[in-house]
NUTOR-310260 format. One record per residue: x negated, z negated, y of N, C-alpha, C in turn; residue number from 0; residue in three letters. Coordinates in Angstrom, 1 decimal, padded with zeros to 4 digits. Example, Ala and Ser with C-alpha at 12.3 -4.5 7.8 and 13.67 -1.06 7.14 Angstrom:
2
PT   n_px   n_pz   n_py  ca_px  ca_pz  ca_py   c_px   c_pz   c_py  nr rest
PT -013.2 -007.8 -005.7 -012.3 -007.8 -004.5 -013.2 -007.8 -003.3   0  ALA
PT -012.8 -007.1 -002.2 -013.7 -007.1 -001.1 -012.9 -007.9  000.0   1  SER
// end
This chain:
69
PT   n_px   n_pz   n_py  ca_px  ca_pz  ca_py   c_px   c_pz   c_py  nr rest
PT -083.1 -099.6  090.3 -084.2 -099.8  089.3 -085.6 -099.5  090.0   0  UNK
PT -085.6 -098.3  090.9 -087.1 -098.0  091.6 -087.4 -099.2  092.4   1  UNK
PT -086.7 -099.9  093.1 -086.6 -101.1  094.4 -087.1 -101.9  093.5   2  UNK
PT -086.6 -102.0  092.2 -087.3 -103.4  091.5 -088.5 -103.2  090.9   3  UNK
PT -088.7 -102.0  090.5 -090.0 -102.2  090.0 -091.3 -102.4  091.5   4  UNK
PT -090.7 -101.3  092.5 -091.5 -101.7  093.7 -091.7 -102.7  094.1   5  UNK
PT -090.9 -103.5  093.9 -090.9 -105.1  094.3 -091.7 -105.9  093.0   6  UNK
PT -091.5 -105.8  092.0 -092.7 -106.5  091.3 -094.2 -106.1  091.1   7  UNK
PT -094.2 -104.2  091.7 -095.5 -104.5  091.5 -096.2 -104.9  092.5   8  UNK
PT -095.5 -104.8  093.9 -095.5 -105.9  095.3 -095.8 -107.2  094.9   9  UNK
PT -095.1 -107.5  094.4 -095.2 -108.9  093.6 -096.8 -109.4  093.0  10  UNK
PT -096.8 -108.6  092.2 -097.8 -108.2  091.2 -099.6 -108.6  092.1  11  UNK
PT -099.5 -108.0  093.0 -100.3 -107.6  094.0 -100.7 -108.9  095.0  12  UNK
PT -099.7 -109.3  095.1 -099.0 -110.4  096.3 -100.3 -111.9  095.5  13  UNK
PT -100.2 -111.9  094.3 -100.4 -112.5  093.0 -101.6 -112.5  092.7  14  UNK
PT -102.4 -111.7  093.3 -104.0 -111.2  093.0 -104.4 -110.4  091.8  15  UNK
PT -102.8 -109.8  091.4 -103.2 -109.0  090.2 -103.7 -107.6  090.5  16  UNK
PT -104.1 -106.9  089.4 -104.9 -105.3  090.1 -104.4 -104.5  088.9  17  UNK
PT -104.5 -103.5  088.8 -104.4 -102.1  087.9 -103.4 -102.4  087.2  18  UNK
PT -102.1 -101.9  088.1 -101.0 -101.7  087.7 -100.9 -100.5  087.7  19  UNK
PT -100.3 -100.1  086.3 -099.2 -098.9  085.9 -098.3 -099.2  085.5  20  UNK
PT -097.4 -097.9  085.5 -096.3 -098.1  084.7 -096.1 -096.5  084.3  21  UNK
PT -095.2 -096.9  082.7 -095.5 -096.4  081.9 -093.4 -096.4  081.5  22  UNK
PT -093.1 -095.0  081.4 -091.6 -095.1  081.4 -091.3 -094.5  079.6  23  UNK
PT -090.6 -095.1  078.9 -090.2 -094.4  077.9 -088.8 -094.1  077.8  24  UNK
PT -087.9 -093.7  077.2 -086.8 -093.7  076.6 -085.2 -094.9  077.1  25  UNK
PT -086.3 -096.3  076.5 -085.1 -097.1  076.8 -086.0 -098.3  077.6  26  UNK
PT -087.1 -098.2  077.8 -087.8 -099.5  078.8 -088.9 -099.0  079.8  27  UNK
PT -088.9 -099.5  080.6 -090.2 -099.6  081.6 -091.1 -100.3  081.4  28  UNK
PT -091.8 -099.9  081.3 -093.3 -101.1  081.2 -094.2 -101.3  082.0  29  UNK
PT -094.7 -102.1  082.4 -095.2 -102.4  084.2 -096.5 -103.4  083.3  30  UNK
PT -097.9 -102.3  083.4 -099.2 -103.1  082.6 -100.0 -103.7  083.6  31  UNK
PT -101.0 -104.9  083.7 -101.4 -105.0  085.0 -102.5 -105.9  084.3  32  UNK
PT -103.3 -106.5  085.3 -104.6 -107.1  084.7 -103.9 -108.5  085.8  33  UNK
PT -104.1 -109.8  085.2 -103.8 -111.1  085.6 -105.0 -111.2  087.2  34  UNK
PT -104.7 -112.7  087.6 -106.1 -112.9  088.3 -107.5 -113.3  087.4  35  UNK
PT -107.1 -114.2  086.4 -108.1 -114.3  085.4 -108.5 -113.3  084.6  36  UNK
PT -108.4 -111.9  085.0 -109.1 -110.7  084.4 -108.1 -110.5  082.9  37  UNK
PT -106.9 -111.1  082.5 -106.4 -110.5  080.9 -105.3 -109.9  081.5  38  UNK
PT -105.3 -108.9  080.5 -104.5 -107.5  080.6 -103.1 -108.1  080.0  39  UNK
PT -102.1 -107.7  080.6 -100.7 -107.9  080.5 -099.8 -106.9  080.4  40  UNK
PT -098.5 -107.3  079.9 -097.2 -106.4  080.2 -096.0 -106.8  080.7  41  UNK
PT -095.4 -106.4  081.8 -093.8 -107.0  081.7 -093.1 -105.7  081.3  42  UNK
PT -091.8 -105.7  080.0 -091.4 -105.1  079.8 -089.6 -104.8  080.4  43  UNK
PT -089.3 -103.6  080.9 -087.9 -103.8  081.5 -087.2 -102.8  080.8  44  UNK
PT -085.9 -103.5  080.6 -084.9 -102.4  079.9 -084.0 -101.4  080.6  45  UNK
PT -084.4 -100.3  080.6 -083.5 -099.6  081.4 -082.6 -099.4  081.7  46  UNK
PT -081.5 -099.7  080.3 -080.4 -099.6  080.5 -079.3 -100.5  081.2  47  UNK
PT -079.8 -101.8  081.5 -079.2 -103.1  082.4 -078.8 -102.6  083.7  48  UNK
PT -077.8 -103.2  083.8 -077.9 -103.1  085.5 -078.4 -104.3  086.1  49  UNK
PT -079.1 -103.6  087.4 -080.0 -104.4  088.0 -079.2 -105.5  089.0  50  UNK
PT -078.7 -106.8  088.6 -078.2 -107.3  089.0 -079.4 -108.6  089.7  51  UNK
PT -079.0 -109.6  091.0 -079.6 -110.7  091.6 -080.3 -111.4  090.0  52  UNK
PT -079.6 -111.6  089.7 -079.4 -112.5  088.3 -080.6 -112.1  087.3  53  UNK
PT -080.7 -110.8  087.1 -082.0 -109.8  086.4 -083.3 -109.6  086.8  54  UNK
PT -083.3 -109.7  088.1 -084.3 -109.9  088.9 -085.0 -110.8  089.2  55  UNK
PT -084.3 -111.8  089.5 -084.6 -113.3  089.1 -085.6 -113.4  087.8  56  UNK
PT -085.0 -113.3  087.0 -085.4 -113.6  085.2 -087.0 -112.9  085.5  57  UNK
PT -086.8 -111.6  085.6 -087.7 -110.8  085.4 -088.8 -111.5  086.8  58  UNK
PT -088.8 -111.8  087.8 -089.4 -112.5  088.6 -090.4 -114.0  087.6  59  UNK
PT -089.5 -114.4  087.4 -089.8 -115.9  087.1 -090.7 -115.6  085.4  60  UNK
PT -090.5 -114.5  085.3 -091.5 -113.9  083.8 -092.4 -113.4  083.8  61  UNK
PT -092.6 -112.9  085.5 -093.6 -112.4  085.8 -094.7 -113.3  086.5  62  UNK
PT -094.4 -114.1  087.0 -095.0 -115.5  087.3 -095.7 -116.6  086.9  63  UNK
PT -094.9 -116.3  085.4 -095.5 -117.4  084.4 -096.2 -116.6  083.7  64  UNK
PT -096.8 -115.2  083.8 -097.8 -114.9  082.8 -098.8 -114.3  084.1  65  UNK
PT -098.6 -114.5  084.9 -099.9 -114.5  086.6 -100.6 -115.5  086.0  66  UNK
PT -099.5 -116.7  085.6 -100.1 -118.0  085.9 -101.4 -118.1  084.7  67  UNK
PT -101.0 -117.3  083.6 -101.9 -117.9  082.3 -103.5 -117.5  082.7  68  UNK
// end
């Protein structure tokens, strides 16, 4: 779970996004960040999953299409 969030907020970054936190509760991670066009976002992750290629993926391709907005 730490590898993947490392990796998206690498990701995140990679992306021209800036002011990432994250923020851990109970049963989700939440990874808040500011877009390239300046709007503030969330990607939300469930803790309890296992972190499978397959999960990563999703969560990749979710995180991508809200860089893009």
């Amino acid at each position: 779970m730490r590898k993947l969030v490392r990796d998206i907020v690498g990701d995140i970054r990679d992306a021209g996004g800036s002011d990432v936190r994250i923020s851990e509760g109970g049963n989700h991670t939440r990874v808040h960040f500011v877009t390239p066009s300046g709007t503030r976002s969330m990607l939300l992750i469930h803790r309890g999953t296992d972190v499978s290629k397959r999960y990563a993926r999703m969560l990749r391709s979710q995180l991508r299409r809200k860089v893009a907005q």
